[in-house]
N, C-alpha and C positions, 0 to 999 in steps of 0.2 A: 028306451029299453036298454038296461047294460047289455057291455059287450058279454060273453060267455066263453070262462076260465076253463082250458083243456088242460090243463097242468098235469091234472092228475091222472094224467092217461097215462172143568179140568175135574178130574177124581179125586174124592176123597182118599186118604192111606188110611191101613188099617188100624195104627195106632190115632188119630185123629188128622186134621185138614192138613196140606202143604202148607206152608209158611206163603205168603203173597209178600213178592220182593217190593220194596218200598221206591226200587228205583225206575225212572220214566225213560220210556226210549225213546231218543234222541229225535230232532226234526229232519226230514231230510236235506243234502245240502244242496241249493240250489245253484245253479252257475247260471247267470245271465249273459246275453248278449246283445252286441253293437246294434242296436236300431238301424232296420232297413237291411240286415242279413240273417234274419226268418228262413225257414224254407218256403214259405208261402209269400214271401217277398221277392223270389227268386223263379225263374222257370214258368211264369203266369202266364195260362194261355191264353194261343189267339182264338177268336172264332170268325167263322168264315158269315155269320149273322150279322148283318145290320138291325138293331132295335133303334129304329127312329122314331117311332111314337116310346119309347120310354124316356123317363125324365128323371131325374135324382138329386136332392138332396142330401146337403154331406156337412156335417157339423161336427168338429172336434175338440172340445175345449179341454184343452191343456194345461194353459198358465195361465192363470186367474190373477187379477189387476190389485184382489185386494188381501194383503198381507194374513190375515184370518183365515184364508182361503188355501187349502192345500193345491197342491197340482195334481194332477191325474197323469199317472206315469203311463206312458204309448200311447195316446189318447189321440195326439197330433198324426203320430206314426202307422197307427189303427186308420186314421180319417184317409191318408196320402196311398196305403197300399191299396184299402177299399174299392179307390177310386178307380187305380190301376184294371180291377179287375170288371169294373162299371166300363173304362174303355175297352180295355181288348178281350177278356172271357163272357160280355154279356155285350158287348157290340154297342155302345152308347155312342152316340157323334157327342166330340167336348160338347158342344153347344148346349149340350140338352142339360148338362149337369153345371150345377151350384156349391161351389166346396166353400167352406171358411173353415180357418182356422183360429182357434179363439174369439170365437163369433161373440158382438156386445148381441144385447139385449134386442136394441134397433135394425140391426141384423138381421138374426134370426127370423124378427117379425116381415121384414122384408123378402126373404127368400122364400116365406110360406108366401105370401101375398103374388109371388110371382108363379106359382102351385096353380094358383087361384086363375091367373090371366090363360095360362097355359090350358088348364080346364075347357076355358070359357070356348078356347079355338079348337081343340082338338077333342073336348066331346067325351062319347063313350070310346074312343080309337086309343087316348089315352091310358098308361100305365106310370107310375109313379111309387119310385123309391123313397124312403126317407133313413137315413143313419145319421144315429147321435153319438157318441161318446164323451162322456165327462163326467159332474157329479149331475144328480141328483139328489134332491130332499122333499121331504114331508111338511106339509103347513100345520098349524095345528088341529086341526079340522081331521088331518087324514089324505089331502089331497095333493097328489104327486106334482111336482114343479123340477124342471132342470132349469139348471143353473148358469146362464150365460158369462161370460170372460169376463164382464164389467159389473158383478155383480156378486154380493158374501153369500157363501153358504151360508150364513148365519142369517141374514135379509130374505127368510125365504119367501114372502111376500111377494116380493119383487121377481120373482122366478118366472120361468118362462110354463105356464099349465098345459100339463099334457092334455085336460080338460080340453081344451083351447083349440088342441093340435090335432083331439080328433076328432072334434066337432065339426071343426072346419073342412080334415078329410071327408069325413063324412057326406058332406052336402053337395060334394065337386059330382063333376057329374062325369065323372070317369070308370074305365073300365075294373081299374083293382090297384089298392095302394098296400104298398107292402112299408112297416115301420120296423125297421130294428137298433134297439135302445140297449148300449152298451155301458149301464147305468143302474145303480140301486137305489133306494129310497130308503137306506137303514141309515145314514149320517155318516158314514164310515167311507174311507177312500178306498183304494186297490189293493193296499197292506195290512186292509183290514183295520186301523188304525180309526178312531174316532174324530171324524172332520170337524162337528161341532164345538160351538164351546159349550161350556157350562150348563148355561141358562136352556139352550134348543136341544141338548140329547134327550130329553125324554118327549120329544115336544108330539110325537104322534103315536101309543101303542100301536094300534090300526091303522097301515094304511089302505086307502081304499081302492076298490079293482074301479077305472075309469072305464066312462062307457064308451062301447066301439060302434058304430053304426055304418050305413053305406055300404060300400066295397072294399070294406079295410080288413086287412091282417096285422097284427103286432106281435113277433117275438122282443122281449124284454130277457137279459142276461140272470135275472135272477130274481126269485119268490119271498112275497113279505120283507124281514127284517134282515135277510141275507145280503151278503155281501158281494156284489162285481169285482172276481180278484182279478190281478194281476196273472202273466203268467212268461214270468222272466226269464225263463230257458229259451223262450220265442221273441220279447222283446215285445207284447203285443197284449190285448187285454185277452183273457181267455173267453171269454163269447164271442167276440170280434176274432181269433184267431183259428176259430173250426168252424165260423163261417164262412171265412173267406179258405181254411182248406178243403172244405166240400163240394164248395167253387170249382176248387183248385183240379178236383180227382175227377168231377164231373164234367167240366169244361163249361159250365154253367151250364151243362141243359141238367136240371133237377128239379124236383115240382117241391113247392112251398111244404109238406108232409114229410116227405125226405130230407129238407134240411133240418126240418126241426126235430124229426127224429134223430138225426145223427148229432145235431149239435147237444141237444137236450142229453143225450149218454155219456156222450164224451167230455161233457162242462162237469158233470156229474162225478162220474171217473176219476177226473184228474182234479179237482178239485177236495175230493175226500183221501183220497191217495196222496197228491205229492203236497197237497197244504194244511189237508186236517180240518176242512172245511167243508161243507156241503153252500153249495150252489148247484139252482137246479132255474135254469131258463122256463121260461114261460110262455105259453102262446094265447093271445085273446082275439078273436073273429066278432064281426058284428051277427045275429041270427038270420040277416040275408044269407049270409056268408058259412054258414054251417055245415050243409052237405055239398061244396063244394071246394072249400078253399085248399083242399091236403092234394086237388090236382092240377092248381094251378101253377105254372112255369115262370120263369121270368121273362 
């Protein structure tokens, strides 16, 4: 059974018209700044919680190996402060968490696979994170794949299937897997710029919603054909950066409904406002997971 998409939750004058000025107003100016001095980089709290059955995965892909391949600005930056807030605002022992940075292909497969062992011992006691950040693309088919460090955006073949990732969530036999995918499936990077070449932009009108099952949640940064922007006055991707300040205001105690309501307004907000873009996060549950999942905690 697919998982199930909540997403959607001047006068005339009396002589005749005004003249309509021919000129555009300008974009706003944006000022960036130095990676790793964010406000949500800074001031991260602690919590007096130990989460010792939680366990996290942490993928950043940043620089990509193969020349074709753009880079995903903050991506690396996004993955290192995440983490930050996995140890000291949600109480993680290191132990429990898996970070890479520009994760290959091999990788990635390996860190889900250790998803798998952890399961095996800890049961329903289990709780499990997963965060991505990098590109994402469409096969042509319609079906989502990210994209690992050793691998072309243009190869999307070779991609890592979300298919994959939540199938196998799915069947673990744990208490509740949270995914969040700092990632679009339109071919375009964080500048909005088209990743693709030539031959792959049009390679999927449709892409398809994958299905969720088990004890999974998945917020994703953004719907259909839209774009995961950047958001350079933070140094930080803007879905990864009001997650982690929701974190931030909350001290992590916030239930999965509340994040995704606040991130979901504010990705929204600042996206149409300071870039002229709409992006609007997503959330997909498996139907175990329906009238429960907007009060679950980390």
């Amino acid at each position: 059974m697919a998982g199930i998409d909540l997403s959607n939750y001047g006068d005339d004058s009396a002589t005749g018209k005004d003249e309509v000025s021919s000129v555009k107003p300008s974009a706003p100016k944006i000022t960036s700044i130095t990676p790793g001095t964010s406000d949500i980089d800074m001031n991260i709290p602690r919590s007096s919680t130990s989460r010792e059955n939680t366990f996290c995965l942490i993928v950043a892909n940043e620089k990509y190996a193969n020349q074709d391949t753009p880079n995903v600005k903050y991506a690396a930056q996004d993955g290192k402060t995440f983490e930050e807030y996995c140890l000291r605002t949600l109480g993680l022992p290191r132990e429990n968490i898996r970070f890479a940075v520009n994760a290959k292909y091999l990788e990635m497969k390996e860190m889900l696979k250790w998803f798998g062992e952890v399961a095996d011992v800890y049961g329903k006691d289990a709780n499990f994170i997963v965060y991505y950040a990098g590109h994402g693309v469409p096969d042509e088919k319609g079906n989502c794949k990210l994209i690992p460090a050793d691998v072309s955006i243009n190869d999307v073949n070779n991609g890592y299937s979300l298919k994959e990732i939540y199938t196998s969530l799915g069947k673990l036999p744990l208490n509740s897997a949270l995914v969040l995918i700092d990632a679009c499936f339109s071919g375009n990077d964080r500048q909005n710029v088209a990743a693709l070449d030539e031959t792959h932009r049009g390679i999927a009108p449709v892409v398809k919603q994958e299905a969720v099952t088990g004890n999974v949640v998945v917020l994703t940064a953004a719907s259909g054909t839209e774009t995961a922007l950047a958001y350079e006055e933070q140094a930080h991707g803007l879905f990864s950066y009001f997650i982690m300040k929701k974190l931030q205001d909350t001290k992590g105690e916030v239930s999965y409904g509340e994040l995704y309501d606040y991130v979901k307004k504010n990705v929204m907000r600042k996206s149409i406002v300071a870039k002229g873009k709409k992006q609007t996060p997503c959330v997909t549950v498996s139907p175990k997971m329906l009238n429960t999942w907007k009060n679950i905690k980390f």
